[in-house]
C-alpha distance (Angstrom), angle and dihedral (degrees) to the residues before:
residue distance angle dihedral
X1 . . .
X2 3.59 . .
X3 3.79 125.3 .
X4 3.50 94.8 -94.4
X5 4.08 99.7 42.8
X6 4.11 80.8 49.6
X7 4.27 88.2 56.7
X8 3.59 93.3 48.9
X9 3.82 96.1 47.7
X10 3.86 89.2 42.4
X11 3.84 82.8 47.4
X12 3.79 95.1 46.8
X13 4.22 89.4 49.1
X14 3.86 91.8 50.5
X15 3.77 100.2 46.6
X16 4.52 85.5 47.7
X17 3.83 83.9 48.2
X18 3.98 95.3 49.1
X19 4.07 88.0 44.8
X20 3.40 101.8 54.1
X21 4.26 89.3 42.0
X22 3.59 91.9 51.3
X23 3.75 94.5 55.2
X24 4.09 132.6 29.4
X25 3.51 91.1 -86.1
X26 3.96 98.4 96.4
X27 4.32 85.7 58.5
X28 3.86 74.7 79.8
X29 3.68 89.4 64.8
X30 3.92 113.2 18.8
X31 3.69 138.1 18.5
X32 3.95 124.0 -90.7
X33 3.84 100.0 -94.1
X34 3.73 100.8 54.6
X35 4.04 88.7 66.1
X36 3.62 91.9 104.8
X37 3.84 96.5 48.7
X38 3.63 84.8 51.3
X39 3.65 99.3 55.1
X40 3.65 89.4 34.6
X41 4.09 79.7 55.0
X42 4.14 94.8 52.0
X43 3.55 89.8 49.6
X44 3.66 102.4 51.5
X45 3.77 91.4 46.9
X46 3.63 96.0 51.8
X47 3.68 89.8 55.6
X48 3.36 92.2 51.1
X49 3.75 87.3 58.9
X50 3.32 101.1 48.3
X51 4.20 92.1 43.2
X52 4.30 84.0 52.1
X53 3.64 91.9 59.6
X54 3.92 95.7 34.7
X55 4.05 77.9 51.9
X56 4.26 91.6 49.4
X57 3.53 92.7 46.7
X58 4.00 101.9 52.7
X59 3.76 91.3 37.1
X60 3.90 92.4 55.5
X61 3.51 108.3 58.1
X62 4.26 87.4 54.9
X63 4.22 91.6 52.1
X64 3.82 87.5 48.6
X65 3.86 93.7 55.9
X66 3.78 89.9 43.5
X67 3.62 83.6 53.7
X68 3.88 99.2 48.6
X69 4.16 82.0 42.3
X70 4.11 92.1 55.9
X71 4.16 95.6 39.5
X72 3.85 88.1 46.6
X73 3.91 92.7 50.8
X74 4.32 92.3 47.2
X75 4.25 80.2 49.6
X76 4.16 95.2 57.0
X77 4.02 84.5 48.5
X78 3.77 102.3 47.2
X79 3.10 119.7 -58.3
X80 4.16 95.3 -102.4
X81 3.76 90.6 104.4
X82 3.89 92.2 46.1
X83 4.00 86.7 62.7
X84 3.96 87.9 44.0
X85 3.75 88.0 42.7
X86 3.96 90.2 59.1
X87 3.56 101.0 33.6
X88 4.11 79.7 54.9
X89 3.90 88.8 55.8
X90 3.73 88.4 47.7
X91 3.36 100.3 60.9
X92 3.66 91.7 40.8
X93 3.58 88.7 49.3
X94 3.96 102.3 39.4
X95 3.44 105.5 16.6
X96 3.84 108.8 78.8
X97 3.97 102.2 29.1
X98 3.76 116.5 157.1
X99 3.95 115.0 -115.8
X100 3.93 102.4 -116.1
X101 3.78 90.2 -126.8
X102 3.98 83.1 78.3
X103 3.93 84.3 71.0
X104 3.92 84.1 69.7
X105 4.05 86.8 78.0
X106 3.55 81.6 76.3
X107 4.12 98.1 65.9
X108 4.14 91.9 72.4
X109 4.06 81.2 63.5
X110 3.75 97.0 52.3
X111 3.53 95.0 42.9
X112 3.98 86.5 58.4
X113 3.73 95.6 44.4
X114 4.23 85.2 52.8
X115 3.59 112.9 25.5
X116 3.45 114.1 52.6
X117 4.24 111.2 -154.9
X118 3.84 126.7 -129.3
X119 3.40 123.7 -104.1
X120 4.07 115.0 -106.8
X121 3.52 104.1 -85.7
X122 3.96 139.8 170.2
X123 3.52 105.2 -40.2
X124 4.22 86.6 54.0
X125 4.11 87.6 46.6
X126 3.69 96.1 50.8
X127 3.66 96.1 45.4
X128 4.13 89.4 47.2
X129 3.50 120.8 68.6
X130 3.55 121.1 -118.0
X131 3.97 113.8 -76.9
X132 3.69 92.9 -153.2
X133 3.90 112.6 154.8
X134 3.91 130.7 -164.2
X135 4.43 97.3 -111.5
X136 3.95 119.9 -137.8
X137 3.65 88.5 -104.3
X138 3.55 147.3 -38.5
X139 4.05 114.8 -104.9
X140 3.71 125.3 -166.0
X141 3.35 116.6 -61.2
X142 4.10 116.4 -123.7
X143 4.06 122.9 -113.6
X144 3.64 110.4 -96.6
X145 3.71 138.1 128.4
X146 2.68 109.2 -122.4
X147 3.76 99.4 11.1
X148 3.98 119.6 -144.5
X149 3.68 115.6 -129.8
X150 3.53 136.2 160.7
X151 4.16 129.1 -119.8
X152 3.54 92.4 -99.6
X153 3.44 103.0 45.6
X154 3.93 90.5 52.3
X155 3.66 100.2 41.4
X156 3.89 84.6 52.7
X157 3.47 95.0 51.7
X158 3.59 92.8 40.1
X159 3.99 101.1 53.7
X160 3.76 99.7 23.9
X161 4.04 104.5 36.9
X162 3.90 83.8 31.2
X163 3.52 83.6 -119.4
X164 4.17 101.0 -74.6
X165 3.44 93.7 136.7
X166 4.03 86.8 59.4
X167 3.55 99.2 53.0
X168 3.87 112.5 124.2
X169 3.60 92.8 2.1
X170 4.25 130.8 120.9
X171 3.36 112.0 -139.0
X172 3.79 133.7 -161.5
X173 3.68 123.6 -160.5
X174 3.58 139.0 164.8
X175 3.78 127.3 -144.5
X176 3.92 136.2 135.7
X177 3.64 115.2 -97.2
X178 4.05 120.3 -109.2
X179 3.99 121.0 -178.7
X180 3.61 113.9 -153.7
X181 3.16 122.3 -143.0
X182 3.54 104.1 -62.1
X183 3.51 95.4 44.2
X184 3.75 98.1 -96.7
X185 3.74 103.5 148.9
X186 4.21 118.7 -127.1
X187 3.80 127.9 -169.8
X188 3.93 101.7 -134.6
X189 4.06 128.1 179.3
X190 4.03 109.8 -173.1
X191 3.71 111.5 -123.9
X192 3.63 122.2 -141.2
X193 3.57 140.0 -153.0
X194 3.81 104.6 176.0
X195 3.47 116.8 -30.9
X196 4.12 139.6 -10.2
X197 3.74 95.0 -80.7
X198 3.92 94.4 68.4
X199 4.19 92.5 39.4
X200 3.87 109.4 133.9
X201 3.79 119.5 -173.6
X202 4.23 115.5 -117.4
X203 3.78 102.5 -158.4
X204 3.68 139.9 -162.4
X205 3.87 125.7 -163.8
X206 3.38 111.2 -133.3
X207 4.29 118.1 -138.7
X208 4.21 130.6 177.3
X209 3.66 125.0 24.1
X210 4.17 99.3 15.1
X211 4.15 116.0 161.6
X212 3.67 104.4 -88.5
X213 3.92 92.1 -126.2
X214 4.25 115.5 34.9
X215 3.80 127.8 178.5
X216 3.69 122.1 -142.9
X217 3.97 113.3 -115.5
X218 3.95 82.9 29.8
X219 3.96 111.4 133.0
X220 3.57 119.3 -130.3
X221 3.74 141.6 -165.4
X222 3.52 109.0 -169.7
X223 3.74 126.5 166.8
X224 4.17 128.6 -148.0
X225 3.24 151.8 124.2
X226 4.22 130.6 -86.2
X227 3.66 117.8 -90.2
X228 3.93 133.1 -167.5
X229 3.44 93.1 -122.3
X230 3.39 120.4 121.4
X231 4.33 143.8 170.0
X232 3.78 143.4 -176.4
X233 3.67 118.8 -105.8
X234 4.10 98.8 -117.7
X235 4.11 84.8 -144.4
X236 4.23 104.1 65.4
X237 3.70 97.1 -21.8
X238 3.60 108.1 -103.3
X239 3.87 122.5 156.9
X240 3.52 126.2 -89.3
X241 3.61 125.1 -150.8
X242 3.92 124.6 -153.2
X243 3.96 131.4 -152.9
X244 3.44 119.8 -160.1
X245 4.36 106.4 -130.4
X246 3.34 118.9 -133.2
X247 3.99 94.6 178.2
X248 3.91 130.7 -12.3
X249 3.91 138.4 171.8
X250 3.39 139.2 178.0
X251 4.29 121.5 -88.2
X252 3.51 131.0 -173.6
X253 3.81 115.6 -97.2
X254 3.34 116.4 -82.7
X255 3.87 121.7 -112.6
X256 3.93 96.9 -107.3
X257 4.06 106.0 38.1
X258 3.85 90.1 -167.0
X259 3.57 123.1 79.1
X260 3.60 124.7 -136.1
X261 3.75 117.3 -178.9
X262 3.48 99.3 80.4
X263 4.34 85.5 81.7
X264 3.65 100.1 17.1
């Protein structure tokens, strides 16, 4: 690409960048807390497109003169160097001109300005295993009946505490359902560490009074109580905590899919 085709790209990647950070688009792609470096990001690179063709435009004029200068000089001495002078300038001009199918690179860019993507969902947590991790420790648990927590937090507390700190309690979580693949139904909240690419499903089987008919990518509040139950994630192994529901129903997705707690 030429300097100019290079500012509008550049242009094009800044202005996609500063869209998606100035609404909840980028929770798609990165966690919460790097919204700033993001739009910090867009801005910078739009600059940089706009200083590139600020650059092109001042340097031009100057090489064309020195051009004119040189092809005027060849002239006065016989005209050979004129000819060389322009078949120079046609070959600069002519010879290396980028095929316009290039200018296809640029669709990827309008499709993330327009379409915005899903989050991961089921058919990435079932084929993932588990990214359960032992937590620093388990503090006191606040009054509450039932008492909101998310997957992580339970599924912590459930395998590594061996859930005494959820004895007697009702608990209300929300999660989107995945069924494995025997159609056994698991609540499931992705848990992030910086952005999309490294998402890795916690899950939570889900035991008692479960909807008779559930749809994968559906989002579920369900509330229960901790049982002993327990399975192997068939992909890598990790543990799999159950809760036995007491009553669930379906809820609108939340604003950020990803969940965050699990690393802080």
């Amino acid at each position: 690409m030429n300097r100019k085709a290079q500012a509008i790209v550049l242009f094009l990647v800044g202005g996609a960048v500063l869209r998606a950070g100035s609404t909840d688009l980028y929770l798609r792609y990165v966690k919460a807390g790097l919204r700033p470096l993001l739009l910090a990001a867009g801005v910078v690179l739009m600059a940089a497109a706009v200083a590139t063709v600020w650059y092109e435009r001042r340097t031009r004029p100057a090489g064309e003169a020195a051009g004119e200068g040189e092809g005027g000089h060849g002239e006065v001495e016989g005209g050979h160097g004129e000819a060389e002078g322009g078949h120079g300038e046609g070959e600069g001009g002519h010879a290396h001109r980028e095929p316009r199918v290039s200018w296809l690179l640029v669709l990827p860019l309008f499709a993330l300005i327009l379409v915005a993507p899903p989050a991961l969902g089921s058919y990435t947590a079932m084929h993932t295993g588990t990214a359960l991790q032992r937590p620093w420790g388990f503090p006191a648990l606040p009054a509450g009946d039932p008492l909101p927590l998310n997957v992580a937090d339970y599924a912590g507390r459930a395998v590594y505490d061996h859930g005494r700190s959820l004895e007697h309690r009702r608990v209300k979580i929300t999660g989107f359902v995945a069924l494995d693949g025997h159609g056994a139904p698991h609540l499931v909240r992705m848990a992030l560490n910086c952005c999309a690419a490294d998402a890795q499903p916690v899950k939570i089987g889900l035991t008692g009074r479960i909807p008779a008919v559930l749809e994968p990518d559906t989002w579920l509040q369900v509330i229960g109580t901790y049982t002993r139950k327990r399975t192997k994630d068939p992909v890598g192994g990790g543990a799999i905590p159950y809760l036995e529901v007491s009553r669930s129903r379906p809820v609108p997705a939340p604003r950020d899919p990803y969940d965050e707690s699990w690393n802080g």
